[in-house]
N, C-alpha and C positions, 0 to 999 in steps of 0.2 A: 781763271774763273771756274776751274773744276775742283772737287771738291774729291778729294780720292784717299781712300783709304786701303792697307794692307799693300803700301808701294814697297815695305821690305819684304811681304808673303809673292808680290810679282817678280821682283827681282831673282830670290830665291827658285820660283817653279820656272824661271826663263833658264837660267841657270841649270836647273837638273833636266829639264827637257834636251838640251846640248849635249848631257855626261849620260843620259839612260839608253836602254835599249829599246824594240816600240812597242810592250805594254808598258813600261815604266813610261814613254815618251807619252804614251796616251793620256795616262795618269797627269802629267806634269803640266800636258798642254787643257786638262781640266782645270786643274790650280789656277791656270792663267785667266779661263774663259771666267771661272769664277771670281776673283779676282777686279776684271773686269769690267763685271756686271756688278760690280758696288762703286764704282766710279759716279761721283750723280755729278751732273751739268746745272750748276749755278746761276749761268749767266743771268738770265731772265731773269731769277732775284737779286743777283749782283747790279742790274742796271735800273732798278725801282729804286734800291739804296741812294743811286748817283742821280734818281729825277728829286727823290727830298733833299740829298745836300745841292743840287742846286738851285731848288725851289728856295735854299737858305740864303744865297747870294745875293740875288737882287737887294733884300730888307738888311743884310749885312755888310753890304759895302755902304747904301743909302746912311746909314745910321754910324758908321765909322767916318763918315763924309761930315757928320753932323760932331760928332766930336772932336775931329780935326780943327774943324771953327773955333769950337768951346778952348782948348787947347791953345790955336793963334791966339786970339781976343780975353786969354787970362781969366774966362770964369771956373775958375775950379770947382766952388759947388755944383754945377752943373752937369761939368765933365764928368766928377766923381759921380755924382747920381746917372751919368748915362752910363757911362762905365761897364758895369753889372752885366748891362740888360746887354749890349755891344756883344761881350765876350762868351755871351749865351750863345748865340750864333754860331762861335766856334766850338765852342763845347760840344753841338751836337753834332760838329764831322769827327769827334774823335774816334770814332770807330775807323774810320779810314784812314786816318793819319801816315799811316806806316807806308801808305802810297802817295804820299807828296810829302817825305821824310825832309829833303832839303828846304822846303818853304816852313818847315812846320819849325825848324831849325832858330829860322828869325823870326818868325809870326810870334812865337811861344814860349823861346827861349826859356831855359832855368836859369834861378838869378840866387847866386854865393853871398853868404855875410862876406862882405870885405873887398867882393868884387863886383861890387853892383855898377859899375863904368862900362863891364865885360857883355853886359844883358843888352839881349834887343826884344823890339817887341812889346809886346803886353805884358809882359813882368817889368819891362823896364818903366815902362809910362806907368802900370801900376806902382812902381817903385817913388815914383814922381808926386803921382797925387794921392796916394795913398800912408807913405812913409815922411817924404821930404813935403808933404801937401803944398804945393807949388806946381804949377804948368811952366813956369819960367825956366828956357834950357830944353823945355822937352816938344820943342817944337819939331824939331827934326825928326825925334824919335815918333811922333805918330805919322811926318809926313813918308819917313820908310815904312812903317806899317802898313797905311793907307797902299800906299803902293805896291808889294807885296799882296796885301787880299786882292788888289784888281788884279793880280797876276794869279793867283790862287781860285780866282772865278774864272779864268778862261782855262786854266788846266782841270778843273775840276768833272769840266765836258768832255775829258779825254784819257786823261788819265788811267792807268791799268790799276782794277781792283780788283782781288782775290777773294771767293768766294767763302772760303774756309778762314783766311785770315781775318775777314772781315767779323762773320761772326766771334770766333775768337779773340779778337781785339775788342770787342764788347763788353766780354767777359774780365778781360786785363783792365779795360776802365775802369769797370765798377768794383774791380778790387784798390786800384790802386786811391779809388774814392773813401773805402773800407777805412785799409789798413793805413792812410798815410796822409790825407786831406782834411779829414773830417777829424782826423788828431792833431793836425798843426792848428795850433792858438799863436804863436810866434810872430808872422807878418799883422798888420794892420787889416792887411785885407780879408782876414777872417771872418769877420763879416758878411760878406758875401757868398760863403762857401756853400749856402743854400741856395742861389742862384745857378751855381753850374752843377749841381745836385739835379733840380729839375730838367735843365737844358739834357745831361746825362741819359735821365728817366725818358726827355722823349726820344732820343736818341734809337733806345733800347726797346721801345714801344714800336718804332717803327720799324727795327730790326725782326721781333715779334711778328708782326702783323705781315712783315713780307715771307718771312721763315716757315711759319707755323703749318702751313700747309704739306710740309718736307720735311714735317716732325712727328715723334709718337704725340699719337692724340693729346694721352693724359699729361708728357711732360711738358706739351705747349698750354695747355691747362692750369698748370701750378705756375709756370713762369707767368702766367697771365695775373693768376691770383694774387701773386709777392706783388706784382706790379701795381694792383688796387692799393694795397697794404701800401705802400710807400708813395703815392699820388695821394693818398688822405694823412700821412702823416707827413709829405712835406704841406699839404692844404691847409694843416690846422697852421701852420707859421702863415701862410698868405696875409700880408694885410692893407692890401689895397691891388690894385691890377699891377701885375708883375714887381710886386715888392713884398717882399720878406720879412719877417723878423729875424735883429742882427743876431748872426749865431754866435756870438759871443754873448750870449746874453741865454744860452741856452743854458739848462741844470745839466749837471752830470746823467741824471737820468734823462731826457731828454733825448742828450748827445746818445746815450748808448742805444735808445729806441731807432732814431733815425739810421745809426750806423746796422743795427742788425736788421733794420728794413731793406737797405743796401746790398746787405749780406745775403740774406734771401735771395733776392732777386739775382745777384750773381751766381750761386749755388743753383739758383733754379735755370738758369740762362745756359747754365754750362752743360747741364743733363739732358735740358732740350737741343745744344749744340751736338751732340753726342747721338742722339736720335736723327740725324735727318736724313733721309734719302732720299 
């Protein structure tokens, strides 16, 4: 949960402090103290991170609970329309992910042309009603899902988070939102792609809001500002309480406005990352 910087300048002064004689040693055991003293302790905003993602659980399992129905009892329009909104939820632990790597494994799965048998998870149920549009067959796959978040909720309260990783993992989101999501048109479920955009956004907003204080003024400043900037241009698609316009249905210009709003905000998130002490 600490956030430490210049661990190869510590190594290094730990090192010559051993091999000098004692003004050099003097000298060496400065490096050190200095060194040190840029070490900043996280925790405290490491564990506001972990009261909003579990402030996510309760309305996240409740609502995966609600499409497991949808999913038994074959209404697929249904499913498909809760769908979205479901995986919103997880979208905004993605900053943590890297610390419940193995659940995220099956919750999130990546899913192969050719080998969509191989997917678990919400790629595979997405694979179901969204490609094969049928619930039929995919009963099981939401009833392991289902079950996996209730186990995702209780480690969520314990689990070890990294202070530094965390923010950085932020930053890896919303590139990989950038350069790699917000360009795939290929699944059906493209669609949607403005859905886990927002979920992202608040994500990163809360990330913000707990950081900003452990940052230079003005780079928590600019990351705040991209943040406006891309909350009014996912807004103008809003078109009903938590519904979108299908982003397939976006112009090319459009697409490249929302992706360089994304861009910002990452570019700006990285330089406030960069500042904090």
């Amino acid at each position: 949960m600490t956030f430490k910087k210049g661990l190869a300048a510590m190594i290094l002064a730990t090192a010559a402090l051993a091999a000098c004689g004692s003004d050099e040693k003097e000298e060496a055991v400065e490096q050190v103290e200095q060194v040190e003293e840029e070490q900043i302790d996280l925790t405290e905003e490491v564990e506001q991170f972990r009261a909003f993602a579990i402030e996510q659980m309760e309305p996240f399992v409740a609502d995966l609970e609600l499409l497991v129905r949808y999913v038994k009892e074959g209404k697929l329009e249904e499913a498909q329309k809760l769908y979205p909104l479901v995986h919103m939820y997880y979208e905004r632990l993605q900053p943590m992910k890297a610390s419940f790597a193995e659940l995220d494994a099956t919750i999130d799965s990546s899913i192969e042309e050719g080998k969509e048998d191989e997917a678990t998870g919400f790629a595979k149920l997405e694979y179901g009603l969204f490609n094969e549009k049928t619930t039929t067959g995919y009963e099981v796959v939401v009833e392991e899902l289902f079950t996996n978040v209730q186990q995702l909720s209780m480690e969520v309260e314990s689990v070890h988070l990294d202070g530094q990783q965390l923010v950085n993992d932020a930053v890896s989101m919303l590139d990989g939102v950038a350069t790699t999501q917000l360009t795939d048109e290929e699944t059906s479920y493209a669609f949607a792609h403005i859905y886990d955009v927002k979920a992202n956004t608040e994500a990163v907003e809360e990330i913000v809001k707990i950081f900003m204080s452990r940052a230079d003024t003005q780079k928590a400043a600019n990351v705040t500002e991209k943040l406006a900037v891309l909350n009014d241009t996912i807004a103008y698609y809003e078109v009903g309480k938590e519904d979108y316009v299908n982003y397939s249905y976006f112009t090319s210009k459009q697409k490249e406005e929302l992706i360089a709003a994304v861009s910002d905000v990452r570019d700006a998130l990285k330089e406030m990352n960069s500042s904090l002490k």
